[in-house]
Structure formats: structure tokens, C-alpha cells
Biopython code that builds the backbone (N, CA, C, O; Angstrom):
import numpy as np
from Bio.PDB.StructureBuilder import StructureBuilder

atoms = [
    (1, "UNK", "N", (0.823, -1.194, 0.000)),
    (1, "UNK", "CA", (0.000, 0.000, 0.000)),
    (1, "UNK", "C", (0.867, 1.259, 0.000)),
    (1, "UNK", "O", (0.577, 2.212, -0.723)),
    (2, "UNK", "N", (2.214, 1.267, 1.025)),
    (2, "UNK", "CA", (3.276, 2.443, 0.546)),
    (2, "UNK", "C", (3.250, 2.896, -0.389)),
    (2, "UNK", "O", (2.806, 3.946, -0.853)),
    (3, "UNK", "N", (4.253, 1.268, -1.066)),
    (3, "UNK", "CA", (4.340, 1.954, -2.404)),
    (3, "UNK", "C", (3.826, 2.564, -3.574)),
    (3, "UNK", "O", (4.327, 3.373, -4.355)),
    (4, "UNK", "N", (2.487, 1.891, -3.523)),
    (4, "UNK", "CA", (1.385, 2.824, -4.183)),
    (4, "UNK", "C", (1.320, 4.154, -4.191)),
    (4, "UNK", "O", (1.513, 4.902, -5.150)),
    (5, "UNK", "N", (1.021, 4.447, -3.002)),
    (5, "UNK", "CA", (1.183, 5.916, -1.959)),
    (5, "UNK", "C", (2.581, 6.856, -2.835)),
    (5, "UNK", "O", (2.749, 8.013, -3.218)),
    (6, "UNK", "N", (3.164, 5.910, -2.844)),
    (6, "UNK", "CA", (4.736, 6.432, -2.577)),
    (6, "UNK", "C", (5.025, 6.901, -4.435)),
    (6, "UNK", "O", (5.222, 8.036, -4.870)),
    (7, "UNK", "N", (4.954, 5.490, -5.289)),
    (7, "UNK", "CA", (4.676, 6.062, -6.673)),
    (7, "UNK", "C", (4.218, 7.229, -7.308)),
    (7, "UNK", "O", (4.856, 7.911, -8.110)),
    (8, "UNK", "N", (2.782, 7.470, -6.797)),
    (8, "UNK", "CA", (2.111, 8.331, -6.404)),
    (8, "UNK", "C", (2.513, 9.762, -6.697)),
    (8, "UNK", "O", (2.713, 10.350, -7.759)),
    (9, "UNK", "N", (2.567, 10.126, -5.479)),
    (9, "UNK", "CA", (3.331, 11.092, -4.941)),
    (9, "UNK", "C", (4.574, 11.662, -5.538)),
    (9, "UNK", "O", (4.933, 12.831, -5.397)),
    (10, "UNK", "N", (5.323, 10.565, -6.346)),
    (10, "UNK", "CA", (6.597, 10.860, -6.937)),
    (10, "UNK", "C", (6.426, 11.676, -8.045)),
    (10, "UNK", "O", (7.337, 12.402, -8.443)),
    (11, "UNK", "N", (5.016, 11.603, -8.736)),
    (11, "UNK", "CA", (4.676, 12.771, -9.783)),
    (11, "UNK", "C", (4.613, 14.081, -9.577)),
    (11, "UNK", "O", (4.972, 14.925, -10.397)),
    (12, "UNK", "N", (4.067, 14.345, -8.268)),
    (12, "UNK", "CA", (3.650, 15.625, -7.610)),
    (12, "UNK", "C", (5.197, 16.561, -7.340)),
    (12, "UNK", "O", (5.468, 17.738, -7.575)),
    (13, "UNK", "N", (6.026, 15.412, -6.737)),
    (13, "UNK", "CA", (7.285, 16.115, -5.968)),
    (13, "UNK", "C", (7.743, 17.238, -6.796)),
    (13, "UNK", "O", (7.371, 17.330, -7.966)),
    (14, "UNK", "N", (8.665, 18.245, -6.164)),
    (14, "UNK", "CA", (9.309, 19.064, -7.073)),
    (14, "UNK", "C", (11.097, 18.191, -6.756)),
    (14, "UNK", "O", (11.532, 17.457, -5.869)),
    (15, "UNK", "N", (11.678, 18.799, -8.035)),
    (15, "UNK", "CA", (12.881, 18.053, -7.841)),
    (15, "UNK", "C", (13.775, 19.229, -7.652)),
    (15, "UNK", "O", (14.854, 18.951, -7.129)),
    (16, "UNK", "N", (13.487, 21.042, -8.093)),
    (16, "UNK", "CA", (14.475, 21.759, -7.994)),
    (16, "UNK", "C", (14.560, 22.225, -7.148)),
    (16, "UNK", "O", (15.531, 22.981, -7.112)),
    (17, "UNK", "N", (13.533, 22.161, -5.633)),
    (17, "UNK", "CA", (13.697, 22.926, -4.200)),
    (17, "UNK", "C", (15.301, 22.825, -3.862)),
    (17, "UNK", "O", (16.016, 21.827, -3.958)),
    (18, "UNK", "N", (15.638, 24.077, -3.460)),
    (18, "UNK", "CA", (17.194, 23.970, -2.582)),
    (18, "UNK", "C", (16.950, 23.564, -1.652)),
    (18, "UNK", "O", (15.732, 23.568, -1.473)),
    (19, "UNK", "N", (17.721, 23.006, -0.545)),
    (19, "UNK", "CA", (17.808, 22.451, 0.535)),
    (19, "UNK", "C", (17.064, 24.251, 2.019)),
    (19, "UNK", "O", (17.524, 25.321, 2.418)),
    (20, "UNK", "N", (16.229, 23.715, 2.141)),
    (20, "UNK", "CA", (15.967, 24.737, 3.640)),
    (20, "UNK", "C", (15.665, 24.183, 4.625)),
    (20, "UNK", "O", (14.918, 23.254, 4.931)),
    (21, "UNK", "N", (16.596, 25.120, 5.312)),
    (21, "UNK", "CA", (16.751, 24.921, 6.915)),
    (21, "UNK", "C", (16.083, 25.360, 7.692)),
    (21, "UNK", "O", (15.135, 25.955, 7.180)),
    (22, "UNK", "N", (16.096, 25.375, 9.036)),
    (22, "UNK", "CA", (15.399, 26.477, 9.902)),
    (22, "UNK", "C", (16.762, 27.492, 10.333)),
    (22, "UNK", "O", (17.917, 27.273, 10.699)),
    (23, "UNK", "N", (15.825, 28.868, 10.038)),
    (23, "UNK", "CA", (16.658, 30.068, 10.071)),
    (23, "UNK", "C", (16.987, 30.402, 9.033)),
    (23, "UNK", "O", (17.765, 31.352, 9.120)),
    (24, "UNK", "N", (16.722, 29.996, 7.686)),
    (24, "UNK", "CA", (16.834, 30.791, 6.488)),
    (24, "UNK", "C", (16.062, 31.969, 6.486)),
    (24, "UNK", "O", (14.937, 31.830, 6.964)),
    (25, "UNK", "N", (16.334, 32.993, 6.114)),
    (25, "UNK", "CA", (15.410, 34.058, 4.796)),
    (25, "UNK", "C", (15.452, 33.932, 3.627)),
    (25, "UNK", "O", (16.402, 34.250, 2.911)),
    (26, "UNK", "N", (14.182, 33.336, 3.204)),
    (26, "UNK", "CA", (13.793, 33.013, 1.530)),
    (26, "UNK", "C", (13.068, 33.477, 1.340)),
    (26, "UNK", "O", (12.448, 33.948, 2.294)),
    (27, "UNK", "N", (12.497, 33.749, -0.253)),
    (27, "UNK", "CA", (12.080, 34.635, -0.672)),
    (27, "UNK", "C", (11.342, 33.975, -1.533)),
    (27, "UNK", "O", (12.013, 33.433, -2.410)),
    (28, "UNK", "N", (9.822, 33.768, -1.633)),
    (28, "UNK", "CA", (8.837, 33.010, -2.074)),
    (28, "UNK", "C", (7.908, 33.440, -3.238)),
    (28, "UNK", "O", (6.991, 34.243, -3.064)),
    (29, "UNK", "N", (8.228, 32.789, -4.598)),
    (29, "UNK", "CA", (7.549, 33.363, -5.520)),
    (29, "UNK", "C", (5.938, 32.778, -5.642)),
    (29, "UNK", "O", (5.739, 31.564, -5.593)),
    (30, "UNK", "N", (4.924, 33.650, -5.790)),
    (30, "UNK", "CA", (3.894, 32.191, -6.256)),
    (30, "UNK", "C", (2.771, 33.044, -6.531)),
    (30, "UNK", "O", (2.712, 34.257, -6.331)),
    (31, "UNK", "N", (1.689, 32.126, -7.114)),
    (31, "UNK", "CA", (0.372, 32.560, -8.006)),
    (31, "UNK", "C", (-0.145, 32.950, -7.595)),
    (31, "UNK", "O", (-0.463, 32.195, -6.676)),
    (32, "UNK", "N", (-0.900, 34.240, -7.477)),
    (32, "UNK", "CA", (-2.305, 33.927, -6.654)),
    (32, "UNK", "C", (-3.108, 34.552, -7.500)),
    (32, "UNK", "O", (-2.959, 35.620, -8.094)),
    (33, "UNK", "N", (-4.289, 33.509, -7.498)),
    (33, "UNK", "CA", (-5.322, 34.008, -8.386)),
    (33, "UNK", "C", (-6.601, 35.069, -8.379)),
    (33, "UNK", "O", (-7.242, 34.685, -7.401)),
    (34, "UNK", "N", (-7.312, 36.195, -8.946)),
    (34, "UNK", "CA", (-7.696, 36.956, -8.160)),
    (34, "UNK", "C", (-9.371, 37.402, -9.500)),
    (34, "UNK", "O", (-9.556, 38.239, -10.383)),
    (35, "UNK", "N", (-9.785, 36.827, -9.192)),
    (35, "UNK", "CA", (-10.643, 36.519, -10.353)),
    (35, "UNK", "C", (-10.670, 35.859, -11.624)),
    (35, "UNK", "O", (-10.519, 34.666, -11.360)),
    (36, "UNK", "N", (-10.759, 35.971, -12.602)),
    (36, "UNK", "CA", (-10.187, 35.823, -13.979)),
    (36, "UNK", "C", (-8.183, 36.140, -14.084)),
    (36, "UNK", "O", (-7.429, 35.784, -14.990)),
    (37, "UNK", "N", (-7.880, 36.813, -12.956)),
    (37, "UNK", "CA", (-6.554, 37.025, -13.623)),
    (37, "UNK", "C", (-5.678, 36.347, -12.361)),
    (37, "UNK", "O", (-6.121, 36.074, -11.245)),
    (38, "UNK", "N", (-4.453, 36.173, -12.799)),
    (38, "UNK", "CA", (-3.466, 35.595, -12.364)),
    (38, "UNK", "C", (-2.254, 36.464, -12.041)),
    (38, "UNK", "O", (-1.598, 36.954, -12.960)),
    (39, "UNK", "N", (-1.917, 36.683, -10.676)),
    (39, "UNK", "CA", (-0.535, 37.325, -10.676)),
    (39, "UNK", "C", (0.508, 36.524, -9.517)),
    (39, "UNK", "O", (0.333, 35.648, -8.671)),
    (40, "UNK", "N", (1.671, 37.338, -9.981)),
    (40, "UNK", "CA", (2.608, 36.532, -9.229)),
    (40, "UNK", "C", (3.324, 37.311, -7.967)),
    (40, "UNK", "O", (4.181, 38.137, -8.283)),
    (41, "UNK", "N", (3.051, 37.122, -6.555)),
    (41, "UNK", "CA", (3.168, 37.572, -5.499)),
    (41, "UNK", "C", (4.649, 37.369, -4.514)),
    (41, "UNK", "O", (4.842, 36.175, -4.283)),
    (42, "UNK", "N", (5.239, 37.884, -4.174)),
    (42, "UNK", "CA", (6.789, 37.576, -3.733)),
    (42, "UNK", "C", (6.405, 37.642, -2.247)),
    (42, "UNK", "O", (5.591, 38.482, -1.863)),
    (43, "UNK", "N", (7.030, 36.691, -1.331)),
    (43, "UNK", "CA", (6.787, 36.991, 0.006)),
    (43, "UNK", "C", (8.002, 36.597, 0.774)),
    (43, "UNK", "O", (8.715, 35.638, 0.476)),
    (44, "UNK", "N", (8.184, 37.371, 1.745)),
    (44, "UNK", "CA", (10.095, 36.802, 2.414)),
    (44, "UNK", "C", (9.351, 37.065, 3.714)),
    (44, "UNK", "O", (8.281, 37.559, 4.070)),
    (45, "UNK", "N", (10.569, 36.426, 4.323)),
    (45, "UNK", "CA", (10.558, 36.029, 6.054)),
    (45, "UNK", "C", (11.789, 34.740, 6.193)),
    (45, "UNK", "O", (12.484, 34.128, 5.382)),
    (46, "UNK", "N", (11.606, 34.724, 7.783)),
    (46, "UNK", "CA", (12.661, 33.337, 8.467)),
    (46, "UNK", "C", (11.584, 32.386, 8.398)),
    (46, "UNK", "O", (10.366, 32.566, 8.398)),
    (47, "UNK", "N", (12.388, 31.165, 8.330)),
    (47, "UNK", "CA", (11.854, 29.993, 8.340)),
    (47, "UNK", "C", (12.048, 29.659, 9.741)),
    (47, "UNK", "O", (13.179, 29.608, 10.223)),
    (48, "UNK", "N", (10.654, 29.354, 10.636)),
    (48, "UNK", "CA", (10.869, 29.131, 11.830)),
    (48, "UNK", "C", (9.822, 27.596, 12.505)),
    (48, "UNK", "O", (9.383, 27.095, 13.541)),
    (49, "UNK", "N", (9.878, 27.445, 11.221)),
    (49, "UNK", "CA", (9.735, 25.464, 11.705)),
    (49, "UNK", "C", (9.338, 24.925, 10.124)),
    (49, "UNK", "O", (9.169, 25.636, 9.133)),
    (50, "UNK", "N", (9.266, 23.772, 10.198)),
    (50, "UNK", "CA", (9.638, 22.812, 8.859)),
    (50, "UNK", "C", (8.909, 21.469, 9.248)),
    (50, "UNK", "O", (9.368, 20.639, 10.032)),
    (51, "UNK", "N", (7.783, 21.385, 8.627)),
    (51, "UNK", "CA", (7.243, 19.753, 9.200)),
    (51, "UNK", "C", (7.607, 19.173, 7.725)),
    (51, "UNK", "O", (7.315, 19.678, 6.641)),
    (52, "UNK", "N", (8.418, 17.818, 8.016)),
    (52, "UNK", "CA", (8.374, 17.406, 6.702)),
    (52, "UNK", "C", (7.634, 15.976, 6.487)),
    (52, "UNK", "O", (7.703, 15.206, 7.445)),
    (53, "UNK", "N", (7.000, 15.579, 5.440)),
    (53, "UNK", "CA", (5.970, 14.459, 5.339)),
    (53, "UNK", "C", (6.291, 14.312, 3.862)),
    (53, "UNK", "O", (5.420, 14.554, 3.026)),
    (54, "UNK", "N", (7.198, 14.024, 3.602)),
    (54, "UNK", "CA", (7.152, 13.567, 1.993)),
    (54, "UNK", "C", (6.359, 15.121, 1.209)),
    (54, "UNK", "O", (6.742, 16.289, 1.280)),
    (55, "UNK", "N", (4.936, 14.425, 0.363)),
    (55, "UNK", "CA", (4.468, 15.415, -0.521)),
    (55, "UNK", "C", (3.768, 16.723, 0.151)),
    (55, "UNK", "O", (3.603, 17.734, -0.532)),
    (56, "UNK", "N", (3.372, 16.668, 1.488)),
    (56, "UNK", "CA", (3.652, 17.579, 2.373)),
    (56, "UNK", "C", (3.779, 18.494, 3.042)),
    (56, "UNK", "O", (2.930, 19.153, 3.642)),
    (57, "UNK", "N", (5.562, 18.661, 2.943)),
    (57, "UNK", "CA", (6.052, 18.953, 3.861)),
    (57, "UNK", "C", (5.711, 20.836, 3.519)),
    (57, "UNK", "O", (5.727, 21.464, 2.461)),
    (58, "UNK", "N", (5.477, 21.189, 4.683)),
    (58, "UNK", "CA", (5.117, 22.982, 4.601)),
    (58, "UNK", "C", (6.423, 23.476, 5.768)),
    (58, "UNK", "O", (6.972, 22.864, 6.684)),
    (59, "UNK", "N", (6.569, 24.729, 5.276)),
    (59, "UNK", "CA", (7.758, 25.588, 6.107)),
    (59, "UNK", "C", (6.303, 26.669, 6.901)),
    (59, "UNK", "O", (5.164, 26.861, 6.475)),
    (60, "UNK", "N", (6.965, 27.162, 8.121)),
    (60, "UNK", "CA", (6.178, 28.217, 8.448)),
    (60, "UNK", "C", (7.706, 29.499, 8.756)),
    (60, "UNK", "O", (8.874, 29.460, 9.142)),
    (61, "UNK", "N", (6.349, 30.839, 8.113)),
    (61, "UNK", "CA", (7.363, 31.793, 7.604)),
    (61, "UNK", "C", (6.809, 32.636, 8.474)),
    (61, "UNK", "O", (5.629, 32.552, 8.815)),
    (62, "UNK", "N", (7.998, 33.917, 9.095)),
    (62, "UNK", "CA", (7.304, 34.741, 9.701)),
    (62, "UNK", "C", (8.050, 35.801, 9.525)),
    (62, "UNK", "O", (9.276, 35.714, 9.598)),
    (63, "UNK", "N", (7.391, 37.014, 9.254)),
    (63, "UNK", "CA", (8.153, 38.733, 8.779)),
    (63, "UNK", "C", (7.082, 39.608, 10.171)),
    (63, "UNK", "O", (6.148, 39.379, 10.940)),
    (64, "UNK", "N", (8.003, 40.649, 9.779)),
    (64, "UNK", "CA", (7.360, 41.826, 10.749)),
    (64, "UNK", "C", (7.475, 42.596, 10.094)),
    (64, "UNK", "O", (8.530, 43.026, 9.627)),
    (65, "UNK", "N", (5.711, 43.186, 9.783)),
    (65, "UNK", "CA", (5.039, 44.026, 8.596)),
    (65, "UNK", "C", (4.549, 44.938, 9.282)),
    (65, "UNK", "O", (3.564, 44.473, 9.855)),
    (66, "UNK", "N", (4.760, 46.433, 9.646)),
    (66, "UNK", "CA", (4.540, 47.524, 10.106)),
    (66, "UNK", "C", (4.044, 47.176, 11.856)),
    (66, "UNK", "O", (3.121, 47.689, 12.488)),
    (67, "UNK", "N", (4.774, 46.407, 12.180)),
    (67, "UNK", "CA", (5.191, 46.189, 13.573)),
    (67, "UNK", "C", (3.982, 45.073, 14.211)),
    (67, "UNK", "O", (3.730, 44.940, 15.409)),
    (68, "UNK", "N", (3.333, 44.335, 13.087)),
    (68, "UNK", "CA", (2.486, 43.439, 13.527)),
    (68, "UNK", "C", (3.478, 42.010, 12.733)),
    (68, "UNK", "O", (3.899, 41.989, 11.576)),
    (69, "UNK", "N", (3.645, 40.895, 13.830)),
    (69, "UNK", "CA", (4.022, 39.873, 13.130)),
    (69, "UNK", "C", (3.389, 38.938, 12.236)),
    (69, "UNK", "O", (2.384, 38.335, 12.614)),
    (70, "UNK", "N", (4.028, 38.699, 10.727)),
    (70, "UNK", "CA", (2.820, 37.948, 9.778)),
    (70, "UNK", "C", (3.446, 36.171, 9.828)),
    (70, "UNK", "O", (4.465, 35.855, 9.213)),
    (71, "UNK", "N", (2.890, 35.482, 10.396)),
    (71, "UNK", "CA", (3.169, 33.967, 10.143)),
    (71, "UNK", "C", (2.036, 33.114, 8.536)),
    (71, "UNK", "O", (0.833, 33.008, 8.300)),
    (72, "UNK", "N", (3.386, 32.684, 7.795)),
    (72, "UNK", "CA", (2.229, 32.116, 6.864)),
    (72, "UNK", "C", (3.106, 30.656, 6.415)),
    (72, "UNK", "O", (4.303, 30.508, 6.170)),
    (73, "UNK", "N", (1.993, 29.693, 6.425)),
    (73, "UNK", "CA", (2.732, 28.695, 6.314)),
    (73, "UNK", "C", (2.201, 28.211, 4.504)),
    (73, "UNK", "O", (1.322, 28.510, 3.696)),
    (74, "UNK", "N", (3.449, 27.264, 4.608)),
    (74, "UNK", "CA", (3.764, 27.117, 2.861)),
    (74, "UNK", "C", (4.004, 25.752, 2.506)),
    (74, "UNK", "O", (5.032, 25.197, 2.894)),
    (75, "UNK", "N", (2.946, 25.011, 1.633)),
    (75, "UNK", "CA", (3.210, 23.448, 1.414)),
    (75, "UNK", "C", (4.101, 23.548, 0.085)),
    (75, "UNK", "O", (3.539, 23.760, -0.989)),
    (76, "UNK", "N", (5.559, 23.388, 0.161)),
    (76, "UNK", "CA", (6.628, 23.721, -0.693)),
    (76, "UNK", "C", (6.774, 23.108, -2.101)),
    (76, "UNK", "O", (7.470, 23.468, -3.051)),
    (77, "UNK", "N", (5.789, 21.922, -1.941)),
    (77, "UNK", "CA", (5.302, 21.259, -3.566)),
    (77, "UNK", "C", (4.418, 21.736, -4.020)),
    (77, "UNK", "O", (4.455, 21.450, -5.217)),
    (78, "UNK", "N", (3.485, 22.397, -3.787)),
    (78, "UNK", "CA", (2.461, 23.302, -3.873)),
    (78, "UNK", "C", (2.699, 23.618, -5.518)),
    (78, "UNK", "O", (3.701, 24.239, -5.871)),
    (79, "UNK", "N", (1.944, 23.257, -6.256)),
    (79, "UNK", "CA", (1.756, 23.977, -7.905)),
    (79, "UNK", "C", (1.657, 25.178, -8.076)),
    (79, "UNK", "O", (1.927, 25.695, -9.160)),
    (80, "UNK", "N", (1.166, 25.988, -6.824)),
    (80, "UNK", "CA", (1.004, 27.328, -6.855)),
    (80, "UNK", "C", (2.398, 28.199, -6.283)),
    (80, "UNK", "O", (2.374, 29.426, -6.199)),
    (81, "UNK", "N", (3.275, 27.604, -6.009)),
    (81, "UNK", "CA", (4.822, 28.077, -5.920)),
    (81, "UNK", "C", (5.481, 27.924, -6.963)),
    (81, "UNK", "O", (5.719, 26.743, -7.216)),
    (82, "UNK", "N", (5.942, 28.793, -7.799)),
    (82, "UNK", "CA", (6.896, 28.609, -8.696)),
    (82, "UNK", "C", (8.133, 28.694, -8.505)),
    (82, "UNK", "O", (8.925, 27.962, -9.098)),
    (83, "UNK", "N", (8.613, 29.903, -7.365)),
    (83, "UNK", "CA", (10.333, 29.417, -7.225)),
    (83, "UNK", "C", (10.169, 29.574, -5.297)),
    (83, "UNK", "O", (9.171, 29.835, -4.625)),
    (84, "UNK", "N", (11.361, 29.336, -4.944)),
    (84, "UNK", "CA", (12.267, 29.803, -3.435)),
    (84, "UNK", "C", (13.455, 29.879, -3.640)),
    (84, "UNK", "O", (14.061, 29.010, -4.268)),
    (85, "UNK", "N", (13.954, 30.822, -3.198)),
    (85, "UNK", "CA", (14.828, 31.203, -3.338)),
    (85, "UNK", "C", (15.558, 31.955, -1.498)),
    (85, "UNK", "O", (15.112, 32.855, -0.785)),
    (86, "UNK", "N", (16.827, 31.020, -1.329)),
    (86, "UNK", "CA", (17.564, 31.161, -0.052)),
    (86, "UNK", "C", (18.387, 32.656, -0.021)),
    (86, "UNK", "O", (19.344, 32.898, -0.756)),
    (87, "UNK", "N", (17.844, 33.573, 0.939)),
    (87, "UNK", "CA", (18.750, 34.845, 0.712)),
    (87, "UNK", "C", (19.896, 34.567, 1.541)),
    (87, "UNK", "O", (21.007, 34.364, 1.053)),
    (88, "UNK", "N", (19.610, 34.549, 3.053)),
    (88, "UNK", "CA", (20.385, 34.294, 3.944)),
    (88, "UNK", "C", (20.565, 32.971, 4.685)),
    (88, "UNK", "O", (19.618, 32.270, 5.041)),
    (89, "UNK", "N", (22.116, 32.624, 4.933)),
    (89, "UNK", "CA", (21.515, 31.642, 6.337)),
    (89, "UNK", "C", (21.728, 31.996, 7.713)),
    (89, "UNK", "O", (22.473, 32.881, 8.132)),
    (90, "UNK", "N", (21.006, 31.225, 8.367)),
    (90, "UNK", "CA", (21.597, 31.634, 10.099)),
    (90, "UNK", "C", (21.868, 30.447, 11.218)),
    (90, "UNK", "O", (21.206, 29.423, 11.379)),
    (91, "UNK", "N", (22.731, 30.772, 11.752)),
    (91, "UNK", "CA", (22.862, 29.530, 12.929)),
    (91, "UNK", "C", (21.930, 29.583, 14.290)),
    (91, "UNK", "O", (21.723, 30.446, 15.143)),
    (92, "UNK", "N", (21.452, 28.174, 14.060)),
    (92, "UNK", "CA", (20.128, 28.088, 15.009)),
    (92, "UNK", "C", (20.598, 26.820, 15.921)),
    (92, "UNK", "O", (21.456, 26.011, 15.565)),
    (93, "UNK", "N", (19.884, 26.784, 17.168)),
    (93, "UNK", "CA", (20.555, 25.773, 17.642)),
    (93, "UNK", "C", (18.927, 25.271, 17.996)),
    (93, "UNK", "O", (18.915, 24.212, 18.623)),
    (94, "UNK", "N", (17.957, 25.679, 17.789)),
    (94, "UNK", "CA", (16.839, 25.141, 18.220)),
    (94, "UNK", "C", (16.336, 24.263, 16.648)),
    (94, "UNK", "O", (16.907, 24.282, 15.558)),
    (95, "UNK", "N", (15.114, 23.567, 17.047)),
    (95, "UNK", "CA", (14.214, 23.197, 15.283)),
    (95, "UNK", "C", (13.184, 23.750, 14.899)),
    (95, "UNK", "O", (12.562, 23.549, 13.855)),
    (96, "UNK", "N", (12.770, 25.133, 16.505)),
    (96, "UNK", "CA", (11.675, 25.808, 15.915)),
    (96, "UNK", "C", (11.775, 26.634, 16.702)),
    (96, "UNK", "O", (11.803, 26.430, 17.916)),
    (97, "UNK", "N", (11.863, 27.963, 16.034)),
    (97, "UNK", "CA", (12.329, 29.073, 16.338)),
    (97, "UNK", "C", (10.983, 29.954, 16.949)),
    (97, "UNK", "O", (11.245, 31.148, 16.806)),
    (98, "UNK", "N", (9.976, 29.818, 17.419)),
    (98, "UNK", "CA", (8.687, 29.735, 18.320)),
    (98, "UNK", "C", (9.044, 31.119, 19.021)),
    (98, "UNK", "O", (8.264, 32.071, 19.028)),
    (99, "UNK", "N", (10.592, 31.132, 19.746)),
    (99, "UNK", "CA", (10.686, 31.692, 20.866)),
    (99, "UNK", "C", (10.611, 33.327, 20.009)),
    (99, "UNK", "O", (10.084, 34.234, 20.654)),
    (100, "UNK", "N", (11.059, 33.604, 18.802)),
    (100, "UNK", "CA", (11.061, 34.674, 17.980)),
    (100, "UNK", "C", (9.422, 35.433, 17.948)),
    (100, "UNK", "O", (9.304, 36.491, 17.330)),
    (101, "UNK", "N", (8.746, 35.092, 18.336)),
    (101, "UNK", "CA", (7.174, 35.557, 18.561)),
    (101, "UNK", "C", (6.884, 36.511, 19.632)),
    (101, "UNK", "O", (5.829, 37.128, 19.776)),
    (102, "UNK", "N", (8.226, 36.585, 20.580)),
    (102, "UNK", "CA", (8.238, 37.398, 21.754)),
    (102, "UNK", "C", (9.297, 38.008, 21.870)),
    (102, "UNK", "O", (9.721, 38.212, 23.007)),
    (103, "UNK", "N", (10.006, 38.458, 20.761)),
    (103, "UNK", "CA", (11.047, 39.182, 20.639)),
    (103, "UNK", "C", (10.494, 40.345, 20.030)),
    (103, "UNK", "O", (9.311, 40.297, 19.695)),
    (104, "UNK", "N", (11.255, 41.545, 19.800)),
    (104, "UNK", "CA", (10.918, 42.049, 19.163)),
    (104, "UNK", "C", (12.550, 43.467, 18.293)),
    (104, "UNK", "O", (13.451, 43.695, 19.100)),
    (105, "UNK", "N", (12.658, 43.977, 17.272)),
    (105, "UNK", "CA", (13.598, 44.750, 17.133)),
    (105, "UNK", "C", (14.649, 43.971, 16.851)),
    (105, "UNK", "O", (14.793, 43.125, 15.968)),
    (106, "UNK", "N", (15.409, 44.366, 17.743)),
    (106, "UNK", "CA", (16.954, 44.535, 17.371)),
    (106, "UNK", "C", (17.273, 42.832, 17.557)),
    (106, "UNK", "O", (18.166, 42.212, 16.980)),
    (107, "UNK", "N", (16.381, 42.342, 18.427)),
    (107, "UNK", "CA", (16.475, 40.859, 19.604)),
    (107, "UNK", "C", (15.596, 40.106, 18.818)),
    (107, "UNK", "O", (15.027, 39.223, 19.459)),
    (108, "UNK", "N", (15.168, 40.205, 17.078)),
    (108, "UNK", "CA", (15.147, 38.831, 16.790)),
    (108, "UNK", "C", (16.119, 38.597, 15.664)),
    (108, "UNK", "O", (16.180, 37.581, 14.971)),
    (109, "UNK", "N", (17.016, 39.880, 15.558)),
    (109, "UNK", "CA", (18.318, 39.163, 14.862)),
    (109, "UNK", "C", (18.737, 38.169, 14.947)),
    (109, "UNK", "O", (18.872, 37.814, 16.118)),
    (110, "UNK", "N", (19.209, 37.086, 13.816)),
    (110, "UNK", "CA", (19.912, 35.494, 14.124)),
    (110, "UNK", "C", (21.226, 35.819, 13.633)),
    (110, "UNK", "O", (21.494, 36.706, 12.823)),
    (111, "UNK", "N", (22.326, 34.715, 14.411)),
    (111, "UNK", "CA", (23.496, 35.315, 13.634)),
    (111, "UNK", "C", (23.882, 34.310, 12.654)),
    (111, "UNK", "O", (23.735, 33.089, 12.715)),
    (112, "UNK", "N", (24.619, 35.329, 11.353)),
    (112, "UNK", "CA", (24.605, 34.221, 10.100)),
    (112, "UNK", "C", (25.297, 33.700, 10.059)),
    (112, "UNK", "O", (26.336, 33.987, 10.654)),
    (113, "UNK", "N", (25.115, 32.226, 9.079)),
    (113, "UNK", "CA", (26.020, 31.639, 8.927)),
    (113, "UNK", "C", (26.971, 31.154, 7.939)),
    (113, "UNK", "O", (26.427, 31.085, 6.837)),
    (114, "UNK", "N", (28.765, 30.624, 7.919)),
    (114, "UNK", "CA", (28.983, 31.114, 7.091)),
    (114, "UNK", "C", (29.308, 29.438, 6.855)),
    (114, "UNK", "O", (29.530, 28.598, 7.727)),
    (115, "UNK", "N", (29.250, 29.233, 5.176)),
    (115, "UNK", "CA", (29.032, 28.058, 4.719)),
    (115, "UNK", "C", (30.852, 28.125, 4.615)),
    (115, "UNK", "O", (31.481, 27.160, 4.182)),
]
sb = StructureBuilder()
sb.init_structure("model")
sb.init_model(0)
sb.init_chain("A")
sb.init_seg("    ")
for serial, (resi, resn, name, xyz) in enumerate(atoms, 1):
    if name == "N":
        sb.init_residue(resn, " ", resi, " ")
    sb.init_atom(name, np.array(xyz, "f"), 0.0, 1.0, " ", f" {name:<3s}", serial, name[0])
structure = sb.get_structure()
């Protein structure tokens, strides 16, 4: 029954995602449709958790947009994503960066990291 599952699924996958971590800033291209027309919407933030499940797996993203925090989460095979793209990285020692929800300013800087 997996493998069924698993076959499956192998159509859907994307094969060009870069590798993301928690604590990236990426920068998210994708569709959104708005009647009859179609446009393409850019959205950035840190990646501050990552559930992964095979076809799946969603990142949750979070920016601070005129001093209110925006969390939006993103199923990364999604047909309606066309690219991601990694700006920064950062060194994290946690797998979900949660605690960043009660920071604010200067104190949710991460420090980067260097490959």
C-alpha cells in the first residue's frame, strides 16, 4: 500500500527545491489568483519550523510588517509556488524558532552563517 502511496506522490514532488533549513530568509515566488486574472506575489521572512511528510512537507514563515508579526505557512510542492529562493543563512541551535514571537527589534536578529 506504501508503495502505491509512494509512486504516487513521486509525480507531484518538485525536484528543484534547494535544501531549507530552519533560520533561512527566503524569498517566495507564487500565483495567486484573483478573479479571472493571475498574478505573481513575492513573500520573504525566516523559516521558523519545517514539518516534513514527503508530498507535504510545509515551512512556516514569519516577517514583521509595520510592527504586527505575519506567520504564513507554505506546502513547498504546492503547484502554486513557482520558485524559493535562499537569501540568507543563520545559525540556530533550536528546530523551531517559536521563541522569535516574543522578541521584538533589534532581539530577533539570528546570527549568520557562514558556509
Amino acid at each position: 500500500m506504501n508503495n502505491i502511496i509512494n509512486e504516487i506522490e513521486k509525480a507531484f514532488k518538485k525536484n528543484d527545491l534547494p535544501i531549507i533549513k530552519i533560520g533561512d530568509s527566503i524569498k517566495i515566488k507564487r500565483v495567486i489568483q484573483e478573479g479571472n486574472k493571475e498574478r505573481i506575489q513575492i513573500s520573504e521572512g525566516v523559516v521558523i519550523s519545517k514539518k516534513n511528510s514527503n508530498l507535504n512537507t510545509a515551512i512556516t514563515i514569519r516577517k514583521i510588517i509595520q510592527n504586527v508579526g505575519v506567520e504564513r505557512i507554505y506546502l513547498i510542492h504546492s503547484p502554486k509556488i513557482i520558485n524559493i529562493e535562499i537569501i540568507r543563512s543563520s545559525k540556530v541551535r533550536k528546530s523551531k524558532l517559536y521563541y522569535l514571537r516574543n522578541k521584538l527589534g533589534k532581539a530577533t536578529k539570528l546570527k549568520p552563517r557562514f558556509n
